[in-house]
C-alpha positions in Angstrom: 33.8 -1.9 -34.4 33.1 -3.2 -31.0 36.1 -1.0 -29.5 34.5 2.2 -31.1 30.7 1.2 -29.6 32.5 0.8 -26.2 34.1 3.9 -26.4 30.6 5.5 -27.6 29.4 4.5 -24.9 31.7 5.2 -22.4 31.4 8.8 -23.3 27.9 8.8 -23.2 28.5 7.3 -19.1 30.9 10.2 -18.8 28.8 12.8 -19.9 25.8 11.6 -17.9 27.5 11.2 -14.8 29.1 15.2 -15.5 25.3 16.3 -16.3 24.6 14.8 -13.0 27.2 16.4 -10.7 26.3 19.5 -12.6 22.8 19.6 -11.8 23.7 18.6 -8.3 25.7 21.5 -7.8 22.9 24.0 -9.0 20.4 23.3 -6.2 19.5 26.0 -3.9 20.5 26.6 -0.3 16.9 25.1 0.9 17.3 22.0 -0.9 21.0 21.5 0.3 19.5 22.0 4.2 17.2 19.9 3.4 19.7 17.2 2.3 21.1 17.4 5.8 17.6 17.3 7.0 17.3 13.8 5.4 20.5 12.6 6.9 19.2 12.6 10.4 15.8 12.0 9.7 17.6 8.5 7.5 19.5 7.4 10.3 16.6 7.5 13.1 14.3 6.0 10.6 16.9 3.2 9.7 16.8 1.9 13.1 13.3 2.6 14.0 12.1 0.2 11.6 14.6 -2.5 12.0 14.0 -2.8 15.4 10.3 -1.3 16.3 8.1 -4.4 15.5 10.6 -7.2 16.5 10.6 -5.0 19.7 7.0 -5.8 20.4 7.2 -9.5 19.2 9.9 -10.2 21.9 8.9 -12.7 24.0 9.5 -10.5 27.2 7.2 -7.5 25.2 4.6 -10.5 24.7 2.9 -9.1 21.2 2.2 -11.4 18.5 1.5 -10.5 14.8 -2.1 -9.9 14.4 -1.6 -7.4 17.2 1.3 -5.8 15.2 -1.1 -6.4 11.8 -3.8 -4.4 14.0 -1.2 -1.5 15.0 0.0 -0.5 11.8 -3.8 -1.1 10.5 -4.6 2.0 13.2 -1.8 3.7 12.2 -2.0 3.6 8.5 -5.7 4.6 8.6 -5.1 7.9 10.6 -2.4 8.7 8.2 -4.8 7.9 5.2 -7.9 9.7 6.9 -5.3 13.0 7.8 -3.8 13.2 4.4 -5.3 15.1 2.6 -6.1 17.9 5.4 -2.7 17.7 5.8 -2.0 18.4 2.1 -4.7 21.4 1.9 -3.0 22.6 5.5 0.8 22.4 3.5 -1.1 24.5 0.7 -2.0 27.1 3.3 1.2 27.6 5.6 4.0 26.5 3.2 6.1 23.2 2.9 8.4 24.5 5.7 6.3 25.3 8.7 3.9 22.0 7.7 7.3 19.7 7.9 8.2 21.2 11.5 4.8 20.7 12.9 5.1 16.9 11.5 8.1 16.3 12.8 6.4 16.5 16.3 5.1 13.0 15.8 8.4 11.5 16.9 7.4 12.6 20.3 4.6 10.2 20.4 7.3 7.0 19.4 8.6 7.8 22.5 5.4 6.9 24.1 5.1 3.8 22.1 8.5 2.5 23.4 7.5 2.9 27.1 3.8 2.1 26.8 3.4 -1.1 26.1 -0.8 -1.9 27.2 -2.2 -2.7 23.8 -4.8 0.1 24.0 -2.2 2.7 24.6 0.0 1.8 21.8 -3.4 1.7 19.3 -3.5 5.6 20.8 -0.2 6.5 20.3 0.0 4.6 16.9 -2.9 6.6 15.5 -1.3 9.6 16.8 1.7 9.6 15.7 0.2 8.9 12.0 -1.6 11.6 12.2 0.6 14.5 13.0 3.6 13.0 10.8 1.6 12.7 7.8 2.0 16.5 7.4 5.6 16.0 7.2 5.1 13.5 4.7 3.1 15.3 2.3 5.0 18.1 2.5 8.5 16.7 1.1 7.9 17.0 -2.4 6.3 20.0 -3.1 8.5 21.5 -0.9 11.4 20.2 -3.4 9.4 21.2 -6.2 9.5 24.7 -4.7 13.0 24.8 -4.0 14.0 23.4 -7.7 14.2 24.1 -11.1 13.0 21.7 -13.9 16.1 20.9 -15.5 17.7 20.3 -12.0 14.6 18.7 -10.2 14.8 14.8 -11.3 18.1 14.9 -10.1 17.3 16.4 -6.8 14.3 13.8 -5.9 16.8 11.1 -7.3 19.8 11.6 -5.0 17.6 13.0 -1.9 15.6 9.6 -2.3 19.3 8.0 -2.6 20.5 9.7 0.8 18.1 8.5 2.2 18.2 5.0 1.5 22.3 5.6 2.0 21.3 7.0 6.0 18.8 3.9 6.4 21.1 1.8 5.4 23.4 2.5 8.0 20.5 3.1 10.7 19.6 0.0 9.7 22.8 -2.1 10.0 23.8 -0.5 13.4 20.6 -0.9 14.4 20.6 -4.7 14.1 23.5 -4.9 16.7 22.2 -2.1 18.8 20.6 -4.4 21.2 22.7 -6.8 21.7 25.1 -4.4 21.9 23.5 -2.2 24.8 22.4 -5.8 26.4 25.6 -7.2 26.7 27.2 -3.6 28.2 24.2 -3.8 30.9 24.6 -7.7 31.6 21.3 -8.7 30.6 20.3 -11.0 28.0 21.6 -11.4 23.9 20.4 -13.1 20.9 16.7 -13.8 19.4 14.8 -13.0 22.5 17.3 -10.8 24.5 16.1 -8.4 26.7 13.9 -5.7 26.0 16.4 -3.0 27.3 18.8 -2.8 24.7 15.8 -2.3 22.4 13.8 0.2 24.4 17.7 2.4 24.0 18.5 1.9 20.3 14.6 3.1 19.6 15.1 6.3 22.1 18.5 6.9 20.2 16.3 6.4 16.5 14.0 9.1 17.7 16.7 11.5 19.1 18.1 11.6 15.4 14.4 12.1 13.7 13.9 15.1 15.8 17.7 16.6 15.1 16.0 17.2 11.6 14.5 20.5 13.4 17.8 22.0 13.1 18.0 22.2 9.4 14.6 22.8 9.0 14.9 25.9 11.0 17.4 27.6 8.5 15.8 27.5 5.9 14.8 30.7 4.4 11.1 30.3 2.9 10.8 32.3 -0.4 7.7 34.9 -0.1 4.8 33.1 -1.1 1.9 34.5 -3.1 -1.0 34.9 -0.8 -2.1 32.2 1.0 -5.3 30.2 -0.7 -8.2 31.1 1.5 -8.7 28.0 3.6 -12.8 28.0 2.6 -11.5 27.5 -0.9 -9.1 24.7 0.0 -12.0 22.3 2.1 -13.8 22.9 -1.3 -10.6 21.7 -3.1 -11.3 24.5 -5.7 -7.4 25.1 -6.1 -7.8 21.4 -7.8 -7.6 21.9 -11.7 -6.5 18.8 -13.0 -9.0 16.2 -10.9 -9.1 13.8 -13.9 -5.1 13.7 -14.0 -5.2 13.2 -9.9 -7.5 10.6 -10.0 -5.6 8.5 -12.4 -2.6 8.4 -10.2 -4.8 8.0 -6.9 -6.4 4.3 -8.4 -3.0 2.4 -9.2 -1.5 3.6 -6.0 -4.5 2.2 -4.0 -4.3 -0.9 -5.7 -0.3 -1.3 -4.3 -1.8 0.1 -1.0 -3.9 -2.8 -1.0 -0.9 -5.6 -2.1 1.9 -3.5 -0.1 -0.2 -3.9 3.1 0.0 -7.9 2.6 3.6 -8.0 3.3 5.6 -5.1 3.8 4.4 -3.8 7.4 5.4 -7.4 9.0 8.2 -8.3 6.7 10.6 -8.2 9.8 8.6 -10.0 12.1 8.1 -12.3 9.2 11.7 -12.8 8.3 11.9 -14.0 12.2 8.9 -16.4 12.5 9.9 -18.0 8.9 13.3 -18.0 8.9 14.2 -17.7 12.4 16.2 -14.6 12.0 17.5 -12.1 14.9 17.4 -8.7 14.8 21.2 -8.9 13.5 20.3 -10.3 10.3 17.3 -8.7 9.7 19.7 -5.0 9.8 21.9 -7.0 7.4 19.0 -7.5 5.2 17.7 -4.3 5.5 20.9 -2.5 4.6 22.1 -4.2 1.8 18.5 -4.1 0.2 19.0 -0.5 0.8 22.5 -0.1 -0.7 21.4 -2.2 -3.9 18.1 -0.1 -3.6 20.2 3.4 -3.0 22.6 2.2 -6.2 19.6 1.5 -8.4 18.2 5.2 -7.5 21.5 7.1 -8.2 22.1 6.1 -11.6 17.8 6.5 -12.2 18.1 9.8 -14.2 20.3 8.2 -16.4 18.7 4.7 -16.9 15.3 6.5 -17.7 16.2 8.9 -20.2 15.6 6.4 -22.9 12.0 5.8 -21.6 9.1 8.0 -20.5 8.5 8.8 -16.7 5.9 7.0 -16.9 6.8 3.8 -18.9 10.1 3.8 -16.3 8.3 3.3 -13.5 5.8 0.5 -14.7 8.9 -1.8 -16.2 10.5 -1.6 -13.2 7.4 -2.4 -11.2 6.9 -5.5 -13.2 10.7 -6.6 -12.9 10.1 -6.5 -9.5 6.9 -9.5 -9.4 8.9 -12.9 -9.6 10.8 -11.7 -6.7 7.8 -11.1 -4.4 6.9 -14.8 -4.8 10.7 -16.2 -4.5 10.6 -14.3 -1.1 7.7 -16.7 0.4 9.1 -19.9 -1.5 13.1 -19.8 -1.0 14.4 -22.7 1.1 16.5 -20.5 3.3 16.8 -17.1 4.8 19.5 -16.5 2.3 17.6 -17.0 -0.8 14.6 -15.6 0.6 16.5 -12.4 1.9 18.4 -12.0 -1.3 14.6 -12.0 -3.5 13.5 -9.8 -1.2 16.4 -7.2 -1.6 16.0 -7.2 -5.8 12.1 -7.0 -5.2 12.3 -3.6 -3.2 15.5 -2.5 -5.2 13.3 -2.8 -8.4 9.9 -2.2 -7.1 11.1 1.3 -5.8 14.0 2.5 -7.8 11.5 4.8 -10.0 9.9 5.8 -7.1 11.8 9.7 -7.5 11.1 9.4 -11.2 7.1 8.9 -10.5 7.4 11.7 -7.8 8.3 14.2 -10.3 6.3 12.8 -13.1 3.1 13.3 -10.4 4.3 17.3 -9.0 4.8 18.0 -12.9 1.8 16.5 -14.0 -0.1 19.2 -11.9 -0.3 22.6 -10.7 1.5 24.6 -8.3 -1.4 25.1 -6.2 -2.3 21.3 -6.1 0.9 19.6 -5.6 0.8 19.2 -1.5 -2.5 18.1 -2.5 -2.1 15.4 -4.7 0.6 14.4 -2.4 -2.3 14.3 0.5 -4.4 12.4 -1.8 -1.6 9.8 -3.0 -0.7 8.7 0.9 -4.2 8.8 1.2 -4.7 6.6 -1.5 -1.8 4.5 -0.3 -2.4 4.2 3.9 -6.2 3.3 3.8 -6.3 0.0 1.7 -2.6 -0.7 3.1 -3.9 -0.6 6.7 -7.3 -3.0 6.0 -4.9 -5.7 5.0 -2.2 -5.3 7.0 -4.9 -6.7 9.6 -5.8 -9.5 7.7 -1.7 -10.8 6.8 -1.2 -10.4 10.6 -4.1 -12.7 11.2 -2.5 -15.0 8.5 0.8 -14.9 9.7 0.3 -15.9 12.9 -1.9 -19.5 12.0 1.7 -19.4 10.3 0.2 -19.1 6.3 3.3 -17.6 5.3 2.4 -17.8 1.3 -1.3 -16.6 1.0 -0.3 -12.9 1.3 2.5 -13.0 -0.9 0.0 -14.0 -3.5 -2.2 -11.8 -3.1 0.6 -8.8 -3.0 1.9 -10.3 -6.4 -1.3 -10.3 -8.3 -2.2 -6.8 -7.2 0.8 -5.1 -8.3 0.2 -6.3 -11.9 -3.0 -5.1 -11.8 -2.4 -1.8 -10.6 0.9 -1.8 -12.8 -1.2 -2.2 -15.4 -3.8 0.2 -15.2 -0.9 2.9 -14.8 0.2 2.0 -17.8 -2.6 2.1 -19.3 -3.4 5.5 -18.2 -0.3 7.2 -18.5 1.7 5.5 -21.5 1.6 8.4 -23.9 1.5 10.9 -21.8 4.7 13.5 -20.8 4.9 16.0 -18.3 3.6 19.5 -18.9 6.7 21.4 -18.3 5.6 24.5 -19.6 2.3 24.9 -17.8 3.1 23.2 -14.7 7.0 23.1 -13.8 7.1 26.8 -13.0 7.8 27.5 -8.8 5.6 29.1 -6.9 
C-alpha cells in the first residue's frame, strides 16, 4: 500500500517536472532574449544591493541610517509618483522600447557612487527611480505579450527563478568584492575597509545592468495594433476592469507600508545588530536567494492544488513568525537563517500573483495595473522607510519588525478576502495583443 502511494506519486513528480521542461521549451524567441536579459541585469543587481547601502554607512562614507531611511524614502516616492505614467507610456510605445529607455537609470547609479554630498545623492536617488520605473512596469506585460497561457505560469516562474539564481551569485561575489579589490590596491579590509573596493564592485554591478541593452536590442516586437491615443490613456479610458484593479492595488499598499519597515535597511541592519561585514551579509543574501530561487522553481507545481490566489496568501502567512524571529534571534545565525525562510516564503508566489493580476485584466490595461501596483507599493514603502531609519539609528531594532508583522496579516487578509473564489478569466483576458 505505502509502496504503491510512493510510486503514485513519484509519477505524478515525473510528469510535472516533464510538463515543466515542455512548457519551457515552447517559449518564444523574445522571451528566451529576454531570459538572457535577466541574467545580466541579476548579476548587477545582486551586487548592487549587497553592497550600495553598507557603502554609504562606511565609516569613511560617514552616512548613518536615517539618512539611508531618507534616500530610499526619495527614491521610492519618485518611483510611486512615475508609475503609473510609466505604465500608460509602456501602453503607448510597447514593452520593448519602454524597458530600453528604463534601463537608462543605471547611468544615474553611477552618479550616486561618486557623489556622495547628501543633497546630490537625494537628486540622483529620485532620478534614478524615476526613469527605471518604466523598465519595471514593463516586465510583465511584456511577458504576457511574448506567451501563451498554457506556457505563461511557467515562464514568470523560472524568469523570477533566474533571477534570484543571477542575484544570488551577484550577491555572494559581491560580499568579497571589496575586500577583494582593497586588499589588491593595499588599502584597508574588513567592516570598515576602504571605500575603494566598494566604489569598484558598484561600477562593475552597473556595467552588467546596462549589458541588458544587448538582448533587448534583438528582440523582434510583434506589430502592435494601433497605438491607444495618448488623450485616452491620461483619461485611463483603456481601464475596464477598475473594480478588479483596485482590489489588488489596497493589499499591496498595505505590504508597501510593512515592507518599508524593514526591507530597505535590512543590510545596514544586519551590520548595526549583529555586527556583520559585508562578507556575511552576501552569504546571507545568496542563500536566501537559492532557498528563495528553489521555492519559485517547483511553484507551478506546488500551486496546482490551490487557486492563484489562495497560493499566494498561505504562503504570505507562512512567512509571519519568521519576520519576528529575525528581530528576536540571539545571534546573526539564527537571525539570518529566519530571515532567509521569511523572504523564501513571503515571495515564492510572487510569479503566481503576477500572472493571476495580467490575467485578471485586459490586454490594454496590463502595463497599467502594473504602473498602479508599484505605485501602490513605492509610496507607503518610502513614508516608512523614513520612520525605521529614524528608529534604527536610536538603535530600536524591534519596533519595525512589529509593525511589518502586523501589516502583512492585514493586508494578507483582505486579499483573501477579496480574491478567494475568484479564477482567472482565461478566455476573455489571456489572449496576446
Amino acid at each position: 500500500m505505502v509502496s504503491n502511494l510512493v510510486g503514485e506519486k513519484t509519477l505524478q513528480a515525473t510528469a510535472g517536472v516533464r510538463q515543466y521542461v515542455h512548457s519551457l521549451g515552447m517559449i518564444s524567441r523574445n522571451a528566451k532574449l529576454y531570459l538572457v536579459a535577466t541574467v545580466f541585469q541579476g548579476l548587477g543587481s545582486g551586487i548592487w544591493a549587497v553592497l550600495f547601502y553598507l557603502y554609504l554607512n562606511l565609516h569613511e562614507v560617514g552616512f548613518q541610517m536615517n539618512f539611508i531611511g531618507n534616500m530610499f524614502t526619495a527614491g521610492a516616492i519618485a518611483t510611486g509618483l512615475v508609475a503609473l505614467p510609466a505604465g500608460l507610456l509602456c501602453e503607448r510605445i510597447g514593452p520593448k522600447k519602454a524597458i530600453l529607455i528604463g534601463l537608462t537609470a543605471n547611468l544615474v547609479n553611477l552618479v550616486q557612487i561618486l557623489v556622495l554630498q547628501p543633497t546630490n545623492l537625494l537628486i540622483a536617488s529620485v532620478s534614478s527611480g524615476l526613469v527605471g520605473t518604466l523598465a519595471s512596469v514593463s516586465s510583465a506585460p511584456f511577458m504576457v505579450e511574448n506567451s501563451s497561457p498554457e506556457e505563461r505560469t511557467h515562464l514568470f516562474s523560472f524568469q523570477a527563478t533566474l533571477s534570484i539564481i543571477m542575484a544570488v551569485i551577484g550577491s555572494l561575489i559581491g560580499g568579497f568584492m571589496p575586500d577583494l579589490f582593497n586588499a589588491s590596491l593595499g588599502l584597508p579590509t574588513g567592516l570598515n575597509g576602504s571605500a575603494s573596493g566598494y566604489r569598484i564592485s558598484l561600477a562593475i554591478s552597473v556595467v552588467l545592468s546596462l549589458s541588458v541593452v544587448f538582448p533587448v536590442l534583438l528582440v523582434k516586437q510583434s506589430k502592435r495594433s494601433e497605438g491607444q491615443r495618448m488623450v485616452d490613456l491620461l483619461g485611463l479610458r483603456n481601464i475596464k476592469s477598475s473594480r478588479t484593479i483596485i482590489k489588488f492595488m489596497i493589499p499591496t499598499a498595505i505590504i508597501g507600508f510593512g515592507a518599508g519597515f524593514v526591507i530597505p535597511l535590512v543590510n545596514p541592519f544586519f551590520k548595526e545588530r549583529y555586527n556583520a561585514g559585508p562578507e556575511q551579509v552576501g552569504v546571507i543574501s545568496s542563500l536566501g536567494n537559492v532557498t528563495l530561487g528553489i521555492a519559485t522553481l517547483v511553484t507551478p507545481i506546488l500551486s496546482k492544488r490551490l487557486s492563484k490566489a489562495r497560493f499566494v496568501v498561505l504562503c504570505q502567512y507562512l512567512s509571519m513568525p519568521f519576520i519576528m524571529l529575525t528581530s528576536l534571534s540571539p545571534n546573526l545565525t539564527w537571525a539570518g537563517g529566519s530571515y532567509i525562510v521569511r523572504t523564501s516564503l513571503m515571495n515564492m508566489a510572487s510569479p503566481i500573483g503576477t500572472t493571476f493580476q495580467m490575467e485578471s485584466v485586459t490586454p490594454a490595461e496590463r502595463a497599467t495595473t502594473t504602473g498602479l501596483m508599484v505605485m501602490s507599493d513605492s509610496i507607503p514603502r518610502a513614508t516608512t522607510a523614513t520612520i525605521s531609519g529614524a528608529m534604527m539609528t536610536k538603535s530600536d531594532f524591534f519596533t519595525p519588525f512589529v509593525y511589518m508583522t502586523v501589516t502583512y496579516f492585514i493586508a494578507s487578509s483582505m486579499y483573501f478576502i477579496f480574491f478567494r473564489n475568484a479564477e482567472a478569466k482565461t478566455t476573455s483576458t489571456s489572449n496576446l495583443n
